[in-house]
C-alpha positions in Angstrom: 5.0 -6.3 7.2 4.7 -5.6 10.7 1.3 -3.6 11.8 1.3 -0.5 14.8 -2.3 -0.3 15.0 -3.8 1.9 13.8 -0.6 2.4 11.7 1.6 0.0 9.5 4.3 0.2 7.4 4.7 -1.7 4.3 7.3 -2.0 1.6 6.2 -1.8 -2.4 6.9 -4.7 -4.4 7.0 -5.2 -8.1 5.2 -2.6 -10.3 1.7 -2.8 -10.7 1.3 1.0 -9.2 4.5 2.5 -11.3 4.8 5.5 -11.7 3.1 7.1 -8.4 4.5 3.9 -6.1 7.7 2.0 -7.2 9.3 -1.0 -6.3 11.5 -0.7 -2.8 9.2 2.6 -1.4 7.8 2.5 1.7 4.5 3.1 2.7 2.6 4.9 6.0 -1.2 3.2 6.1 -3.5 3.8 8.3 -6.1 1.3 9.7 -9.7 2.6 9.8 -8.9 6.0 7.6 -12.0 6.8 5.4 -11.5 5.4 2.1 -12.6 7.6 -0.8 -12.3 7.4 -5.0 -9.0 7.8 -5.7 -7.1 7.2 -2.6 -4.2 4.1 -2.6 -5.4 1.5 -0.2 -4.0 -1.7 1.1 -6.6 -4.1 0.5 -7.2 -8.2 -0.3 -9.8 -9.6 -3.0 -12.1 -11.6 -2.0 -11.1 -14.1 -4.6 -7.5 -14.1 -3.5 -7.7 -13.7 0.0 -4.3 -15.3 0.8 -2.9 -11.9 -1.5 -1.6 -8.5 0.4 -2.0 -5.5 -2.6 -1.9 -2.1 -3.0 -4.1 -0.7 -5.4 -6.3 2.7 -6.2 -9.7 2.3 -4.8 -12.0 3.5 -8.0 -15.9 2.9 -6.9 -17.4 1.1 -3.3 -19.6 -1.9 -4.7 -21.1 -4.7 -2.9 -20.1 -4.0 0.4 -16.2 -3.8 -0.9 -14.2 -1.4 -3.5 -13.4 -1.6 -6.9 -9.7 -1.8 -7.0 -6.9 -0.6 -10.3 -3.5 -0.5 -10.9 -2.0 2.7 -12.1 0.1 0.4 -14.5 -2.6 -1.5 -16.4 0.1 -3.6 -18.0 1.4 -4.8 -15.0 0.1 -6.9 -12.5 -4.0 -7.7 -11.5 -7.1 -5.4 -9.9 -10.7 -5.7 -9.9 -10.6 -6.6 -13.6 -9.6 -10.2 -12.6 -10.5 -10.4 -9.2 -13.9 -8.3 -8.5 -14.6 -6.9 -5.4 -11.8 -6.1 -2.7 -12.0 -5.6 1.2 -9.6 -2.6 1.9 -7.8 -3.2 5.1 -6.4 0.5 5.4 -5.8 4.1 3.5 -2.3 5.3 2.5 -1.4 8.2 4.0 2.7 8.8 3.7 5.0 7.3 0.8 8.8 7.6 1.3 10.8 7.1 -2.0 13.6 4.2 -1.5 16.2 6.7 -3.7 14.8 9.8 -1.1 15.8 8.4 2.1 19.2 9.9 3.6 22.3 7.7 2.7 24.0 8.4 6.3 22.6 6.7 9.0 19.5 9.2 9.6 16.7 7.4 8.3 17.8 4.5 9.8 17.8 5.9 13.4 14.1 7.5 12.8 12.8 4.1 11.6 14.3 2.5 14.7 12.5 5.3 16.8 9.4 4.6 14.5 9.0 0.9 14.1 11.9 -0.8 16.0 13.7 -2.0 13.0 15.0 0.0 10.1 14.6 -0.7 6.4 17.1 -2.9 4.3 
């Protein structure tokens, strides 16, 4: 993960958000973007600070959000962990089966970030 504040990209792993995020997409947050019900954030509980997730923010509470996963059989949210500090708002998803084959993506996430995608 490498942050451009106020914007970072970040790369989806395992499948806790399947099917609206899947493994190997890349996401477009933005730091400081108002957070709102509904909207994917990238966030850390408070119980399990040292963890990076993405998550749907469902309610604020105590200062913090209420986090889920849009797979509830896969991986942990609020259920376990309580109340979450969201660190910043997605804004832009990019499918890892929608980005060109040929070198064009590649050359834009140089531009973008200085190092393009594996």
């Amino acid at each position: 993960m490498q942050a451009l504040l106020p914007w970072q990209r970040v790369r989806v792993e395992g499948s806790s958000m399947t099917p609206t995020l899947l493994p190997g997409d890349w996401l477009l947050v933005r730091h400081g973007a108002r957070v709102r019900p509904g909207a994917i954030v990238l966030a850390r509980f408070r119980r399990r600070p040292d963890l990076l997730v993405i998550k749907r923010a469902v309610a604020e509470q105590d200062g913090g959000w209420l986090l889920a996963s849009d797979n509830a059989g896969q991986g942990s949210d609020s259920r376990q962990y309580g109340v979450a500090d969201v660190l910043a708002r997605v804004v832009r998803v990019w499918r890892r089966d929608s980005l060109p084959a040929d070198g064009r993506w590649r050359s834009a996430a140089r531009r973008w970030w200085g190092t393009a995608p594996q």
